[in-house]
C-alpha positions as CSV (number, residue, x, y, z in Angstrom):
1,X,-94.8,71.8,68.6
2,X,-94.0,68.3,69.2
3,X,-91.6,67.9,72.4
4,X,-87.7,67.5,71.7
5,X,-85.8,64.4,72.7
6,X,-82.5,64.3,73.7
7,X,-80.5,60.8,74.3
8,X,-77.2,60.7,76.8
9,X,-74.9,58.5,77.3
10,X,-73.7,57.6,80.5
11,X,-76.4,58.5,82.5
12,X,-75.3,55.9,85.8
13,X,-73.7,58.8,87.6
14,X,-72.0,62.2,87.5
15,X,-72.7,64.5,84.4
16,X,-75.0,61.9,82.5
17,X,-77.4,61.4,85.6
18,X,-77.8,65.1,86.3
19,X,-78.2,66.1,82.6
20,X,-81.1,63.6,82.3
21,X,-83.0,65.1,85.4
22,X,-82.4,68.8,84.2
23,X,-83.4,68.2,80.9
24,X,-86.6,66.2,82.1
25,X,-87.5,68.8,84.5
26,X,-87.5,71.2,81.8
27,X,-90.1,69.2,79.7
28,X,-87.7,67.3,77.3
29,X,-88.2,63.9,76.2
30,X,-85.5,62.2,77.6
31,X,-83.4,58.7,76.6
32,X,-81.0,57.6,79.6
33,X,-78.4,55.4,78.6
34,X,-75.9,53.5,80.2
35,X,-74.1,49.8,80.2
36,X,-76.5,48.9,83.7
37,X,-79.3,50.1,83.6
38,X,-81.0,48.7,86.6
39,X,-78.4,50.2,89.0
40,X,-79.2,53.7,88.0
41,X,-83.0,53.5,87.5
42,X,-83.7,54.5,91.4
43,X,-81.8,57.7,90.9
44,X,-83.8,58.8,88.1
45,X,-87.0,60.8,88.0
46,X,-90.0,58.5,88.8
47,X,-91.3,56.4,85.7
48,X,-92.7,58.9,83.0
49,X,-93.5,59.1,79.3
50,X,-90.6,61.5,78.6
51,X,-88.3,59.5,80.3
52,X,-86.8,55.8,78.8
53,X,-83.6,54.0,79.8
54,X,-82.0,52.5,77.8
55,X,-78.9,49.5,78.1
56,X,-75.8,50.7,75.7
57,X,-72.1,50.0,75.7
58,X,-71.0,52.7,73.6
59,X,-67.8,50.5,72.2
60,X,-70.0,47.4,70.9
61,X,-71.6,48.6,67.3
62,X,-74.2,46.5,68.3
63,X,-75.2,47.9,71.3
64,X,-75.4,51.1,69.8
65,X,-77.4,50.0,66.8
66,X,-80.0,48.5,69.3
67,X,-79.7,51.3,71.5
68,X,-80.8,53.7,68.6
69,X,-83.1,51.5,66.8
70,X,-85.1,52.0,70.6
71,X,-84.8,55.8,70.6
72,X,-85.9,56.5,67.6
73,X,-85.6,59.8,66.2
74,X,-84.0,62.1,68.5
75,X,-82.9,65.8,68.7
76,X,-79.7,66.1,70.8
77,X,-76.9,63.5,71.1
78,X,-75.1,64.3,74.4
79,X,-71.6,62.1,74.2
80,X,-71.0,62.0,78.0
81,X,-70.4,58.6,78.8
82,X,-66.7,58.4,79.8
83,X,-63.9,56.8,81.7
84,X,-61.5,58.2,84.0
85,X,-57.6,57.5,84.3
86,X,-54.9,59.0,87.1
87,X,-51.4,57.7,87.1
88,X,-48.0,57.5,85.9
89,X,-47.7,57.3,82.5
90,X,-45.1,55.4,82.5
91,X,-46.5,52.8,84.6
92,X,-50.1,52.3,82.6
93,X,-50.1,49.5,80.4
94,X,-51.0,50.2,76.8
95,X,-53.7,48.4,77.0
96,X,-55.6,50.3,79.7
97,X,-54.7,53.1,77.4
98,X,-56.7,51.2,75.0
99,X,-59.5,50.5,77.1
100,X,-59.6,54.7,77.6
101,X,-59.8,55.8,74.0
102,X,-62.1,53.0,73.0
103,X,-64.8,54.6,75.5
104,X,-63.6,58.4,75.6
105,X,-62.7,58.3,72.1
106,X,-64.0,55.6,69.6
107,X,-67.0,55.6,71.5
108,X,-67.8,59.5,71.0
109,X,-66.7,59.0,67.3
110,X,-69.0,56.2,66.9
111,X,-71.9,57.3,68.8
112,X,-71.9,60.8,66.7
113,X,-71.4,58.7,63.4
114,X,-74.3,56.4,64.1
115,X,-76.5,59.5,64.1
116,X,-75.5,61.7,61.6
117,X,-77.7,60.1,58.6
118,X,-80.6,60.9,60.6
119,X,-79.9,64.2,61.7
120,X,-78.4,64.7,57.8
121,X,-81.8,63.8,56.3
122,X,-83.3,66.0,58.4
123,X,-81.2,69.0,58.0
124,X,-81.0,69.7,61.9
125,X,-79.7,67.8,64.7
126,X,-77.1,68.7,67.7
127,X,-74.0,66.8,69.1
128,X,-72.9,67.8,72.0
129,X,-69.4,66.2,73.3
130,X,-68.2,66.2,76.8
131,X,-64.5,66.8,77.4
132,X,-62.3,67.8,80.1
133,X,-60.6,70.8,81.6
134,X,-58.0,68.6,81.4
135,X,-57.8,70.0,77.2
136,X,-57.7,74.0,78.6
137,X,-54.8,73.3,80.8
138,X,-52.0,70.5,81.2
139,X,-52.7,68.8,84.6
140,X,-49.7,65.7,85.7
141,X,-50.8,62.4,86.1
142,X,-54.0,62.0,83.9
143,X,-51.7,62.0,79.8
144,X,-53.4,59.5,78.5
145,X,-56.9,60.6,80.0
146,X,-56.0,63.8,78.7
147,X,-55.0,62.6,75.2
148,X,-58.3,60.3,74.7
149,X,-60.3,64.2,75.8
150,X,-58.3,66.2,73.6
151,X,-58.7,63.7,70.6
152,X,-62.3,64.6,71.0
153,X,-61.9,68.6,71.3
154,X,-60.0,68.8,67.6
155,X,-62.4,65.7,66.6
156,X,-65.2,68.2,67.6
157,X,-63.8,71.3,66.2
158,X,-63.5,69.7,62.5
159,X,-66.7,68.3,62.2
160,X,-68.7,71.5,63.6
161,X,-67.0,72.7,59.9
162,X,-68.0,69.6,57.9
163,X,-71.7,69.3,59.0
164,X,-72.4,73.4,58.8
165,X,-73.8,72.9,55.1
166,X,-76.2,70.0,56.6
167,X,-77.6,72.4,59.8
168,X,-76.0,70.0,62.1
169,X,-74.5,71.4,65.1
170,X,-71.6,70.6,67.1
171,X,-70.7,71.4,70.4
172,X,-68.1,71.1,73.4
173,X,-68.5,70.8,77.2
174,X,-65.4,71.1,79.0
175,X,-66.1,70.6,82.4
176,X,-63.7,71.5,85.1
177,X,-62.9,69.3,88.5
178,X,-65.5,67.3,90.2
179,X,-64.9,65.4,93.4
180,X,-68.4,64.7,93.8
181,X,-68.8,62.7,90.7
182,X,-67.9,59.0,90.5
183,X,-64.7,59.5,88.4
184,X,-62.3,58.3,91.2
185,X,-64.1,55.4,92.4
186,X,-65.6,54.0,88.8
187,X,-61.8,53.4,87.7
188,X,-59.9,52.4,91.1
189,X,-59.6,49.0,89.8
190,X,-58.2,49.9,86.8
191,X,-55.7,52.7,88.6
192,X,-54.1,50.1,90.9
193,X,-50.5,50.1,90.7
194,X,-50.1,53.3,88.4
195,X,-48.5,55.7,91.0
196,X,-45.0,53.4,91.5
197,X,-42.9,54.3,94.6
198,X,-40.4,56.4,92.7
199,X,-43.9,58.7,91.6
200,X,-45.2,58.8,95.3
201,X,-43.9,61.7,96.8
202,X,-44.9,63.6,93.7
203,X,-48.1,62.0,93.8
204,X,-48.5,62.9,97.0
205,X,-48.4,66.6,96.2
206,X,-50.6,66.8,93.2
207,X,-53.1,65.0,95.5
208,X,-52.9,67.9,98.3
209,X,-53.7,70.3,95.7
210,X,-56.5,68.9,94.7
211,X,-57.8,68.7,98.3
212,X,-57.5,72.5,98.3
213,X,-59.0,74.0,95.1
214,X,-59.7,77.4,94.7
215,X,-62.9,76.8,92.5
216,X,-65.1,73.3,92.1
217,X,-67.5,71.9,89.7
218,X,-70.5,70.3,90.5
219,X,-72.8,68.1,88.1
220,X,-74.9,71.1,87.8
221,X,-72.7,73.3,86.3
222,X,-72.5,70.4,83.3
223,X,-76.1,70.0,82.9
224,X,-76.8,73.5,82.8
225,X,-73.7,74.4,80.4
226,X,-75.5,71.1,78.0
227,X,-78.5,73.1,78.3
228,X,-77.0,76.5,77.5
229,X,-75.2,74.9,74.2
230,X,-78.4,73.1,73.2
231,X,-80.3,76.6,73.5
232,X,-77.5,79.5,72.7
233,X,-79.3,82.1,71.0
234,X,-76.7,84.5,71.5
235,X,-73.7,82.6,70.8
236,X,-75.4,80.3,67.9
237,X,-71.8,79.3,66.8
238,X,-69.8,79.1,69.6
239,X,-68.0,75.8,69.9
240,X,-66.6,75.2,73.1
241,X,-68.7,75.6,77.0
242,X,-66.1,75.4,80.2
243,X,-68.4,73.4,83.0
244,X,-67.4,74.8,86.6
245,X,-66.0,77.8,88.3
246,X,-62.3,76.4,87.9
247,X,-63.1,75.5,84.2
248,X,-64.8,79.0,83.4
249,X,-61.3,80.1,84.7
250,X,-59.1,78.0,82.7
251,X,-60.9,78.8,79.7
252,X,-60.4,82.4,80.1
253,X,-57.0,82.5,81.1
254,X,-56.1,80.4,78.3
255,X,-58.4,82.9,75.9
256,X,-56.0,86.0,77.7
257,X,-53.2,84.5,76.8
258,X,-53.9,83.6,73.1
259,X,-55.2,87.1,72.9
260,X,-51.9,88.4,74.0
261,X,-49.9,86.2,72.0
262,X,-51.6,87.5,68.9
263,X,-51.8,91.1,69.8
């Protein structure tokens, strides 16, 4: 059987990084993507054949088109790559709103489009889309991180219906909170100035509480819910995967209370 190859995006840090070494631990050929390679290329496994990085900058066409062109044919598309917002609303100029949805949003939509005729012809092929907890429950101080995340669950949810009569898959990740990751620190230049004084003492709290949280998630919990989506034999058509003790949680409370509301 030839080896599958799966190519993620985002791979610098966080969910992307760890996905890559779990998935080349367990044997997979593996494309690594990210805008910088070079600063993420120590942190990866050491040099292999099932194992290539690759530059992409999943909001230029071209990059992606390059990107591709370098993979080849591949098995799983994980859409990982992502940015991270927290701040007033009110006080976040449109056009870092922009700047969110063209990586969180346009860049997952484009990604997943630039693939499809191959997995198409082929009749088989898996997209797997990382979200947020942030789309089981509302959470202040992240709306238009939220919005670009939940763009992608109802984006994800349509086209698992669409592609069906192709064999294409489609799949969500929706992992929970991760202070470990690099979400904080890879957008504090573009957070400055987005909790005004009038939002601080509320700020303040929100902040506490997520100093103390009942449950975590770690960037193992992601890679091994990918995995678990890629490889569902139980659960073939199962759409969505909470990430995370606190996401696991989330999800099921929210399932409870649908439940109810329908009973």
């Amino acid at each position: 059987m030839t080896t599958p190859t799966i190519l993620i995006t985002g791979c610098s840090s966080g969910y992307g990084l760890e996905t890559a070494r779990h998935f080349h631990a367990q044997g997979w050929q593996v494309v690594a993507t990210m805008r910088n390679p070079r600063a993420a290329a120590p942190l990866l496994p050491e040099p292999s054949p099932r194992l290539r990085v690759l530059p992409l900058d999943v909001t230029r066409p071209e990059s992606i088109q390059q990107a591709l062109q370098a993979a080849g044919p591949i098995d799983v598309l994980v859409n990982n790559a992502g940015l991270g917002l927290f701040g007033a609303f009110e006080a976040t100029p449109m056009v870092t709103v922009r700047e969110i949805f063209e990586t969180n949003t346009f860049g997952t939509m484009a990604m997943t489009q630039a693939v499809l005729p191959q997995f198409r012809a082929r009749g088989a092929g898996l997209v797997v889309n990382v979200t947020s907890s942030a789309t089981l429950a509302p959470m202040p101080l992240v709306a238009a991180y939220t919005a670009s995340k939940t763009a992608i669950e109802g984006f994800t949810a349509s086209l698992a219906f669409e592609l069906q009569a192709f064999g294409v898959r489609v799949k969500l990740i929706e992992p929970g909170y991760a202070p470990t990751t690099r979400f904080t620190a890879n957008g504090s230049e573009r957070m400055q100035g987005l909790i005004p004084p009038a939002y601080a003492p509320y700020a303040q709290s929100v902040f506490a509480a997520l100093g103390q949280p009942a449950a975590l998630t770690s960037e193992l919990d992601v890679a091994e819910a990918v995995w678990l989506a890629v490889h569902d034999q139980e659960e073939p058509g199962r759409l969505r995967y909470a990430a995370g003790a606190d996401a696991v949680a989330l999800a099921s409370a929210g399932a409870a209370a649908t439940g109810a509301a329908v009973a």
